[in-house]
KELUMTI-28316 format. One record per residue (C-alpha): residue number from 0; residue in three letters; x, y, z. Coordinates in Angstrom, 3 decimals, always signed. Layout:
<rs>
{NUM ALA {X Y Z}},
...
</rs>
This chain:
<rs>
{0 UNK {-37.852 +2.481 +21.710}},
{1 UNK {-35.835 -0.258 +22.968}},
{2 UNK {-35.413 -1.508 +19.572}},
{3 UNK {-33.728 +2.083 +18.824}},
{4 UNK {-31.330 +1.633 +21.518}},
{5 UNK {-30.720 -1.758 +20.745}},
{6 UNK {-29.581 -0.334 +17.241}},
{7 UNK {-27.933 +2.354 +18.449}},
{8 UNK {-25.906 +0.415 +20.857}},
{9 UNK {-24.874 -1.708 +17.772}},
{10 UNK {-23.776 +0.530 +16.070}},
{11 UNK {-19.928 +1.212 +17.810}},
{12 UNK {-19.740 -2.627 +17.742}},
{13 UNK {-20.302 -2.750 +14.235}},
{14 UNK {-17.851 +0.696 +13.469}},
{15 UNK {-15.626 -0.974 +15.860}},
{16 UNK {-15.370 -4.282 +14.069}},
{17 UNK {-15.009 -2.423 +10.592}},
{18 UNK {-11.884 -0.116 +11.794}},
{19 UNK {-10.628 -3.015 +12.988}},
{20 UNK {-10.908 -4.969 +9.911}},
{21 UNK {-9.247 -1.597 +8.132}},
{22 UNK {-6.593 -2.064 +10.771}},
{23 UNK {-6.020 -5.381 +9.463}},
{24 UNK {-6.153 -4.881 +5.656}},
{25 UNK {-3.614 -2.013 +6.346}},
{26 UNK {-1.337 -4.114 +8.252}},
{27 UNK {-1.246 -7.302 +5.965}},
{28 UNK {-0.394 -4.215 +2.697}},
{29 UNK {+2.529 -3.105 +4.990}},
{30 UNK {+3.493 -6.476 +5.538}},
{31 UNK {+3.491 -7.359 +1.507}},
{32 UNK {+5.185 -4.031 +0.783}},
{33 UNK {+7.706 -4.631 +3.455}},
{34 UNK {+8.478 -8.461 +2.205}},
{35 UNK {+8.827 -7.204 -1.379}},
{36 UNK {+10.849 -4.142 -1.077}},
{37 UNK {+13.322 -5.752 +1.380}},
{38 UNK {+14.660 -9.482 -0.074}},
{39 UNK {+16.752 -10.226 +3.141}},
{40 UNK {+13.531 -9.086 +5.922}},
{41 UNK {+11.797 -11.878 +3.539}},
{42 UNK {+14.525 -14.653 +3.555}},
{43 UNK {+14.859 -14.175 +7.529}},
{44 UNK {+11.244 -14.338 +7.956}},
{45 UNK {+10.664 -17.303 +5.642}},
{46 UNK {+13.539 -18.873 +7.322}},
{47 UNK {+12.625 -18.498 +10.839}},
{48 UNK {+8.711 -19.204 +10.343}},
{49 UNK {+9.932 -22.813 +8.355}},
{50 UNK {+13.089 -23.379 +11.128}},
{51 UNK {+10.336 -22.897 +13.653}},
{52 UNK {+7.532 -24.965 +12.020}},
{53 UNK {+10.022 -27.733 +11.503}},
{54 UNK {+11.839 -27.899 +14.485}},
{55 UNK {+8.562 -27.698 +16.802}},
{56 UNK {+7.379 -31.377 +16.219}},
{57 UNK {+10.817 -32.552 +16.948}},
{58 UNK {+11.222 -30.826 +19.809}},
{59 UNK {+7.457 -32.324 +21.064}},
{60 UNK {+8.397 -35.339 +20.211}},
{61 UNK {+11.556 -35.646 +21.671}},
{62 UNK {+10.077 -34.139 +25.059}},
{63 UNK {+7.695 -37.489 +24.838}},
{64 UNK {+10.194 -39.779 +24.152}},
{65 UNK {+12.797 -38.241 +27.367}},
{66 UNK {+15.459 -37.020 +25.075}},
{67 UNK {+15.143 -33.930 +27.462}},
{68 UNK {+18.649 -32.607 +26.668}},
{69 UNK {+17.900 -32.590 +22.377}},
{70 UNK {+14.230 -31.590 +23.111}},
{71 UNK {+15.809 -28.126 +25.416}},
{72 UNK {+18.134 -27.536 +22.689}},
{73 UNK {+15.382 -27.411 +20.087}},
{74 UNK {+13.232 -25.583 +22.109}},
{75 UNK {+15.826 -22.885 +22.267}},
{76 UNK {+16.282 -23.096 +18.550}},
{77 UNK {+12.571 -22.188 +17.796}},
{78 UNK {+12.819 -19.188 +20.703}},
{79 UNK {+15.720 -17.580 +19.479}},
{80 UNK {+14.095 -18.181 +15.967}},
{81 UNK {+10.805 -16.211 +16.977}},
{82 UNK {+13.001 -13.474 +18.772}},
{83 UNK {+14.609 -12.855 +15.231}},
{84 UNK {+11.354 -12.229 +13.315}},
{85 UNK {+10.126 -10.045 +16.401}},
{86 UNK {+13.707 -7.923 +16.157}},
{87 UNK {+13.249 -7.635 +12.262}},
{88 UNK {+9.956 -6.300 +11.861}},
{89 UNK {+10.142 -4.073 +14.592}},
{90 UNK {+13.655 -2.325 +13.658}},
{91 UNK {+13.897 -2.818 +10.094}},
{92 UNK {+17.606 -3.906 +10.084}},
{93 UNK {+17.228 -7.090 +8.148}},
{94 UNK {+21.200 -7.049 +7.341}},
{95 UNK {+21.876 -7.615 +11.151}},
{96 UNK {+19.063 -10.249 +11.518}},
{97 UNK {+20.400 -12.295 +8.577}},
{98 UNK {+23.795 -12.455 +9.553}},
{99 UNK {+22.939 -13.322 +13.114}},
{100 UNK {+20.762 -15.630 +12.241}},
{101 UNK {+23.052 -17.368 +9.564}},
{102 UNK {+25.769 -17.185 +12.246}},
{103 UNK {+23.614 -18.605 +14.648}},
{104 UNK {+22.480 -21.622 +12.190}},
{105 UNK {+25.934 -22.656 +11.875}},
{106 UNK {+26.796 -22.897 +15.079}},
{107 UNK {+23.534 -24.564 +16.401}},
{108 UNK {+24.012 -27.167 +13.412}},
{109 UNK {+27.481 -27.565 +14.770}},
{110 UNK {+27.076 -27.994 +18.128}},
{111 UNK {+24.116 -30.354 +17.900}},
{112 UNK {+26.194 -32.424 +15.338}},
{113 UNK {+29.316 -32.681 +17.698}},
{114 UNK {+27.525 -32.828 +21.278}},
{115 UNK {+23.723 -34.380 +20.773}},
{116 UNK {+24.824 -36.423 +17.727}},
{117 UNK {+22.596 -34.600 +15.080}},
{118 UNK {+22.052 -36.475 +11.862}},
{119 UNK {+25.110 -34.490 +9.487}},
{120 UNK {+22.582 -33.824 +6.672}},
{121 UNK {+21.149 -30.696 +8.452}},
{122 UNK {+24.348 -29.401 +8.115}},
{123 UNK {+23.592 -28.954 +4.108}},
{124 UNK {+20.500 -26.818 +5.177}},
{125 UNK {+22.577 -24.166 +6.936}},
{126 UNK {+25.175 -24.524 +4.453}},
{127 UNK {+22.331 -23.256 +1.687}},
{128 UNK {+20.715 -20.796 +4.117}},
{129 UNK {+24.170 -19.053 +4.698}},
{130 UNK {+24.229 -17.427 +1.828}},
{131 UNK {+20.332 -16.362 +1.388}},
{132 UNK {+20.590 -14.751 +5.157}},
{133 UNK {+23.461 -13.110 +4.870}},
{134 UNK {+25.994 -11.055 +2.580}},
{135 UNK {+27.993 -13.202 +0.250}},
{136 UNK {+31.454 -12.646 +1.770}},
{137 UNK {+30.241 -13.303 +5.447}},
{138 UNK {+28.123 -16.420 +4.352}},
{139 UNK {+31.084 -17.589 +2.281}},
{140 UNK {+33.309 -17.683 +5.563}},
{141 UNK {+30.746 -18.892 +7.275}},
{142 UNK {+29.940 -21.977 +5.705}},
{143 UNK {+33.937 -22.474 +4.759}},
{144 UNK {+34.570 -22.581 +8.857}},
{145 UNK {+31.443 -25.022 +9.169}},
{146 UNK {+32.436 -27.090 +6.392}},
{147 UNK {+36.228 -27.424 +8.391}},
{148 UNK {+34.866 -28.013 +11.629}},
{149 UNK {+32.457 -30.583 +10.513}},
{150 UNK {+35.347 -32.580 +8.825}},
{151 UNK {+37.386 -32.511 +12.106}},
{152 UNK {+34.472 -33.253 +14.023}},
{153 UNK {+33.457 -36.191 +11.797}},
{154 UNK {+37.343 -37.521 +11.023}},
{155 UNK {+37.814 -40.810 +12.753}},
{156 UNK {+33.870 -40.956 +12.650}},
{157 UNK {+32.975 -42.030 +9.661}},
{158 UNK {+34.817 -43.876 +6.697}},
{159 UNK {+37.208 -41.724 +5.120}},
{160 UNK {+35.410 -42.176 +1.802}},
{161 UNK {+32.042 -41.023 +3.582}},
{162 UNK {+34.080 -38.142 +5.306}},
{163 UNK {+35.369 -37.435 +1.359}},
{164 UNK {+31.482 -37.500 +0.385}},
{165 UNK {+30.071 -35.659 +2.904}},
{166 UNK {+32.909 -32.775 +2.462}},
{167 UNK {+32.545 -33.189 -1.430}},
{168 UNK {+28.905 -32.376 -1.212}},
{169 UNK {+28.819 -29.582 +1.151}},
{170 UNK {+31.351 -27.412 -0.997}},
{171 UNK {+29.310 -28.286 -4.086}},
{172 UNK {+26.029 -27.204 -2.129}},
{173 UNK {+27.506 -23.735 -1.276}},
{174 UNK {+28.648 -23.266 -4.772}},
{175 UNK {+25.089 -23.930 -6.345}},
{176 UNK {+23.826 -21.768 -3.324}},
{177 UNK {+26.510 -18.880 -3.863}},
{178 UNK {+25.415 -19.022 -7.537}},
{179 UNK {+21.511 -18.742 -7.276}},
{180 UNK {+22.218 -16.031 -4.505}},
{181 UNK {+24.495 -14.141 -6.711}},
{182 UNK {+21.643 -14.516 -9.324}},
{183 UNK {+18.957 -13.531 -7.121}},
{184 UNK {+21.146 -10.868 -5.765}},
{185 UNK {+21.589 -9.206 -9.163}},
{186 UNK {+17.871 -10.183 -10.661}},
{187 UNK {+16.694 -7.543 -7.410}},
{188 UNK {+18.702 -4.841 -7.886}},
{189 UNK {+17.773 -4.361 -11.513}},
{190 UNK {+14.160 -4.629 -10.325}},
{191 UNK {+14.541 -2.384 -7.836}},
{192 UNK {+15.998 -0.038 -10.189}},
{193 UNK {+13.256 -0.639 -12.725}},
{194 UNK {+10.477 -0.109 -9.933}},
{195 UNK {+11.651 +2.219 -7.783}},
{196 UNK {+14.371 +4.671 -10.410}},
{197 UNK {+13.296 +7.097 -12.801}},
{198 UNK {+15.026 +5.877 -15.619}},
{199 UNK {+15.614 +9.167 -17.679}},
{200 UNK {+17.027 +11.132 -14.234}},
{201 UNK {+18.021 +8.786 -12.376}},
{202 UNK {+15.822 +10.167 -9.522}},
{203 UNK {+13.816 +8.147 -7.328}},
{204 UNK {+9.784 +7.804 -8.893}},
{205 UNK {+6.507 +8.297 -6.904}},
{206 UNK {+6.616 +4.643 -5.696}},
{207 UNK {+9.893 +5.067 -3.686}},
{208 UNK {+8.457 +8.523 -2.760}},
{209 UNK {+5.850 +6.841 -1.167}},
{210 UNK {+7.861 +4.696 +0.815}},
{211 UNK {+10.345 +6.934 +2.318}},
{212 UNK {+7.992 +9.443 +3.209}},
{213 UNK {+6.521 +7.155 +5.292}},
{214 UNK {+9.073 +5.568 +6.653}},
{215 UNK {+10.392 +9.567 +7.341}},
{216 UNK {+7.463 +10.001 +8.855}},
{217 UNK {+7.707 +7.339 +11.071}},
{218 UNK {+11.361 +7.828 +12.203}},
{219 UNK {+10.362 +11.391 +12.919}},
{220 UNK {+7.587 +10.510 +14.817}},
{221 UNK {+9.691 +8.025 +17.096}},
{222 UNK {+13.219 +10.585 +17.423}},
{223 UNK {+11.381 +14.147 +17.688}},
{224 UNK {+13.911 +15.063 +14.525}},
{225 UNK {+12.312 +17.548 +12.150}},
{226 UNK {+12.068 +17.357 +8.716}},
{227 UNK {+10.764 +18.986 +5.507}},
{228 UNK {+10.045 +18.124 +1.709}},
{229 UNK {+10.563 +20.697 -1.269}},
{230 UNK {+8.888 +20.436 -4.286}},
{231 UNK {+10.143 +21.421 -7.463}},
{232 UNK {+8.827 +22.416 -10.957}},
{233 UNK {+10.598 +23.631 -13.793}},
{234 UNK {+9.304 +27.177 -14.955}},
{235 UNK {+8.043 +27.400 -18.479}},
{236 UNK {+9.096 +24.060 -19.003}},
{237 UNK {+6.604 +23.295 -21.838}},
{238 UNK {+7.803 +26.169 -24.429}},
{239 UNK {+11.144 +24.365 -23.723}},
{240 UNK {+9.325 +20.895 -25.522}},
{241 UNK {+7.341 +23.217 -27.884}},
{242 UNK {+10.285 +25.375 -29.252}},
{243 UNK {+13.124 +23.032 -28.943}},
{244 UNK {+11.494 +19.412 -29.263}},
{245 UNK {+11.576 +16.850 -26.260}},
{246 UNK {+15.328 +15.780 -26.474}},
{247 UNK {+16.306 +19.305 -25.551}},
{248 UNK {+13.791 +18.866 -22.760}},
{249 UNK {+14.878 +15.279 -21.259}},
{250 UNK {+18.293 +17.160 -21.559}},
{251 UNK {+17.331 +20.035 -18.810}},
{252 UNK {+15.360 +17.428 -16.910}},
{253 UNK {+18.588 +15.621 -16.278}},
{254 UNK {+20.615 +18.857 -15.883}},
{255 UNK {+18.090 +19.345 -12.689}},
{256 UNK {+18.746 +16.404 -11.609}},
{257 UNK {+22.500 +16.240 -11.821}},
{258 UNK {+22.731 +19.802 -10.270}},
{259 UNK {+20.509 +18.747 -7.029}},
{260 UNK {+22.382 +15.832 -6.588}},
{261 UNK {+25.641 +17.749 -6.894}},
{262 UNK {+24.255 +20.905 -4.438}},
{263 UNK {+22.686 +18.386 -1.682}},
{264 UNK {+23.620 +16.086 +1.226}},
{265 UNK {+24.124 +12.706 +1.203}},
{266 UNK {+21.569 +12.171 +3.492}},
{267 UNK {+18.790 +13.990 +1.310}},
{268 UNK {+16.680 +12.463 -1.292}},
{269 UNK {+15.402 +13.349 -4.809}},
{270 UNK {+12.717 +12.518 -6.803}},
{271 UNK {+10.819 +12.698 -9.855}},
{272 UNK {+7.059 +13.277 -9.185}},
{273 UNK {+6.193 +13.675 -13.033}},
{274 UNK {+6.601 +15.375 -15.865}},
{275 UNK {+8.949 +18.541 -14.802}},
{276 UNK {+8.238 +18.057 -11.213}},
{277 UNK {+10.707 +16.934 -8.608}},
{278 UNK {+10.629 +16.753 -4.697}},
{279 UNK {+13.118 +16.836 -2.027}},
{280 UNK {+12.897 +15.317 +0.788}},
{281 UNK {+15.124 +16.707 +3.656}},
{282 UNK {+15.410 +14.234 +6.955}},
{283 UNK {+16.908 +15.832 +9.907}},
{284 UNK {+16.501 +19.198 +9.083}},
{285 UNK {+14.598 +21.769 +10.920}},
{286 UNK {+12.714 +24.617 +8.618}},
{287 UNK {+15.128 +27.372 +9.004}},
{288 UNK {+17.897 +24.950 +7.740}},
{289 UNK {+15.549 +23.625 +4.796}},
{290 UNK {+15.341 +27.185 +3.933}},
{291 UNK {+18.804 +27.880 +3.489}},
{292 UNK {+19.051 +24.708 +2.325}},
{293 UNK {+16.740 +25.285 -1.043}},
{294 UNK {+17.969 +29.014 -1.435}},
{295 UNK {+21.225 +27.832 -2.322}},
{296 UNK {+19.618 +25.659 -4.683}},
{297 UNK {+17.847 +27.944 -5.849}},
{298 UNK {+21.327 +30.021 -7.143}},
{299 UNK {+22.887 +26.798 -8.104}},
{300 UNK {+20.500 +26.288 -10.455}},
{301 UNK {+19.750 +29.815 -11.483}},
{302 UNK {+24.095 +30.045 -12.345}},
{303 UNK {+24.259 +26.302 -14.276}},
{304 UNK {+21.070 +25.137 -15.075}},
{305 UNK {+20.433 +26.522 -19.035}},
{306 UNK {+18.732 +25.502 -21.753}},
{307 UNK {+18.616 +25.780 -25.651}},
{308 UNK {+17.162 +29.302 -25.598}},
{309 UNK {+18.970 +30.483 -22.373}},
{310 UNK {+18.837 +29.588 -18.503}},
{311 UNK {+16.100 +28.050 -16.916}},
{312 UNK {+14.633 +28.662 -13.376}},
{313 UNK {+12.253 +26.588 -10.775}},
{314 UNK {+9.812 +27.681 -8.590}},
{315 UNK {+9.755 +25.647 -4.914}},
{316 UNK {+7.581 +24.937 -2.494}},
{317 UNK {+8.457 +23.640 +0.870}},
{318 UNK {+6.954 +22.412 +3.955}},
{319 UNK {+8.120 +21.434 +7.320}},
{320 UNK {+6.215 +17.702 +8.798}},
{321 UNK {+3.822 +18.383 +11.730}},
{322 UNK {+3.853 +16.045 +14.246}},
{323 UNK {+0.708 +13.758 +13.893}},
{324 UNK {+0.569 +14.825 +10.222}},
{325 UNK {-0.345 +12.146 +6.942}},
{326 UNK {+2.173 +12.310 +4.800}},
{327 UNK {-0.701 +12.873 +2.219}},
{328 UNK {-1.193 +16.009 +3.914}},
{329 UNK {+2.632 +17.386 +4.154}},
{330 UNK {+3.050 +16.578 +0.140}},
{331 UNK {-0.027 +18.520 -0.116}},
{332 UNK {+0.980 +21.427 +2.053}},
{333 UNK {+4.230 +21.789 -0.184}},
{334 UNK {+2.082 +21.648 -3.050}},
{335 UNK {+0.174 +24.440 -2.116}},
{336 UNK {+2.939 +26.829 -1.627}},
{337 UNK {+4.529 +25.415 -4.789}},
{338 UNK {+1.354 +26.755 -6.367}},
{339 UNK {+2.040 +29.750 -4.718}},
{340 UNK {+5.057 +30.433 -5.708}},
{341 UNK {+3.848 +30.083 -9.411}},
{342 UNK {+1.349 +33.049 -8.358}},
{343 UNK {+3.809 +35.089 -7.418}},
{344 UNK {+6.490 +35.055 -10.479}},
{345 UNK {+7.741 +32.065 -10.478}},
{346 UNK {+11.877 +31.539 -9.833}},
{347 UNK {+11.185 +31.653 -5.994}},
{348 UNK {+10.672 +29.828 -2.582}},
{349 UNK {+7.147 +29.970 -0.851}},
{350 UNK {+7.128 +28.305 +2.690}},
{351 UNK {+4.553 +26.728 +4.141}},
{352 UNK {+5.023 +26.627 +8.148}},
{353 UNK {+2.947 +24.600 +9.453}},
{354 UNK {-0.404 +24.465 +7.735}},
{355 UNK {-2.245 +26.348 +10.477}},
{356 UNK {-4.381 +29.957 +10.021}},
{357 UNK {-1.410 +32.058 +9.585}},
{358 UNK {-0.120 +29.759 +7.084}},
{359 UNK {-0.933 +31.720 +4.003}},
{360 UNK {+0.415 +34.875 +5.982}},
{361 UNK {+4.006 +33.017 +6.879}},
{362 UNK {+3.866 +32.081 +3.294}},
{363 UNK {+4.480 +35.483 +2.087}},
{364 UNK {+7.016 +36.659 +4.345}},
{365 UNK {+8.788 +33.757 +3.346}},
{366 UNK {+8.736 +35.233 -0.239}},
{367 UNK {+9.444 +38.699 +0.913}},
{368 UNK {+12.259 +37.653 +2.662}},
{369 UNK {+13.371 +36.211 -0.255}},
{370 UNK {+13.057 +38.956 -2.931}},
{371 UNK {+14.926 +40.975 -0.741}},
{372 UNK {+17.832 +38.421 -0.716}},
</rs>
């Protein structure tokens, strides 16, 4: 018996360990797929975990040698470093944290140079890291006043040919470094494109899909803001390929897309799921909106959207986030009534509400509602 309880006691250790170890394999993906779909979050955060890793010893060894007033300074360099990485992963906003922080570089390197008599080298570190923290135009002004102010701090010095040297050097550093962060700049955003674009649409593909709804899903949950997701398929859309050959298919494929873009906000967000499906995802927008919203979509595309043998229609299906919901769940939902509206005749919105018992019954008001429009 006591064996029993012994295992049985066990038991919520060991479940707790191995949630906890999920916890952990889910947070280390998040951080990956944070670092790679965000280039600046990663340049902060490798620049503020190597600042900080650097600038540590110096700042213990300067404590044990009395240099008390360098040994504060660095001390608030590594602080204000770790506040940085703590601001960008919590908000996101990895455009602010860079320029700060390259802002902040500049001026620290500056300071320390003219007041605490830093060694002038480091000033070809912050130089560099301008221009991978921050936007090109900001880190070019930034390192431009740096570069000035270290010459006037430095004039009368050093030896004007060292002064000439150390000036020289600096402007050729931010060149190289404007040039590789042009490159890197450019290499991205054609990756991004390639990973994260539908090439033939134009649309967003399942891997951005993923990401935003999350991230939607997260906002909501913090603001209280509703929001909903559509999904689209093209009706019939395989006699279109059959009759007409897949040209004249890609053809109303980007006609969709083109007309969604053209009948949507700014704010909403398209995608190609696969094959002739597409989803919508509407941010801010509660389900009576969302309604309206895709009912005037629904004419757009029912007035322009035509193909070689005459027009061509969608069927929808649309669903409202719960609170507390997966987004694996809400896509599903959507899907659903998508399927629904296939059931039903196709060329048509079906609603799904909220997932609960009466869903299937809200469903088809929805579509009466709509018939009778």
């Amino acid at each position: 018996m006591r064996d029993n309880s012994e295992n049985q006691a066990a038991k919520p250790d060991f479940v707790a360990q191995l949630l906890r170890s999920h916890a952990v394999e889910d947070g280390v993906a998040d951080w990956r797929r944070r670092m790679r779909a965000d280039f600046r979050l990663a340049m902060v955060t490798l620049f503020c975990v190597s600042a900080t890793l650097v600038v540590t010893p110096f700042a213990f060894y300067r404590f044990m040698a009395g240099e008390y007033p360098v040994a504060i300074a660095d001390t608030l360099l590594v602080t204000i470093f770790v506040a940085v990485m703590v601001f960008v992963w919590k908000t996101g906003r990895s455009d602010i944290a860079g320029t700060f922080t390259a802002a902040f570089g500049s001026t620290a390197t500056l300071a320390l140079l003219v007041f605490l008599d830093l060694n002038h080298s480091w000033i070809f570190t912050a130089l560099v890291a301008n221009f991978l923290l921050a936007s090109r135009p900001v880190a070019i002004a930034f390192s431009s006043v740096l570069i000035l102010l270290v010459g006037a701090a430095l004039y009368g010095v050093v030896s004007p040919i060292e002064l000439a040297t150390i000036i020289g050097v600096a402007i050729l550093m931010s060149l190289f470094a404007l040039i590789f962060a042009s490159r890197v700049d450019s290499q991205h955003r054609q990756l991004t494109a390639l990973a994260m674009f539908d090439p033939l649409t134009g649309a967003g593909n399942r891997r951005m899909l993923k990401v935003d709804l999350e991230v939607t899903a997260r906002q909501a949950a913090h603001s209280g803001e509703p929001c909903a997701l559509a999904i689209l398929d093209l009706d019939h859309f395989k006699q279109v390929n059959d009759d007409h050959g897949h040209e004249a298919g890609d053809q109303v494929l980007m006609d969709l897309a083109r007309i969604v873009q053209q009948s949507t906000r700014r704010s909403d967000r398209f995608y190609r799921f696969g094959g002739e499906e597409f989803v919508l995802l509407l941010p801010d927008t509660p389900p009576e909106r969302a309604e309206q919203a895709i009912n005037k979509l629904l004419r757009d595309v029912r007035a322009q959207l035509k193909g070689p043998a005459g027009p061509v229609t969608v069927s929808v299906g649309l669903a409202s986030l719960v609170p507390g919901e997966e987004t694996t769940d809400w896509l599903a939902r959507a899907d659903r009534a998508l399927y629904q509206a296939k059931d039903e005749g196709r060329d048509c919105l079906i609603m799904d509400k909220g997932g609960q018992a009466g869903a299937a019954e809200s469903m088809t008001t929805e579509r009466r509602s709509h018939s009778q429009a």
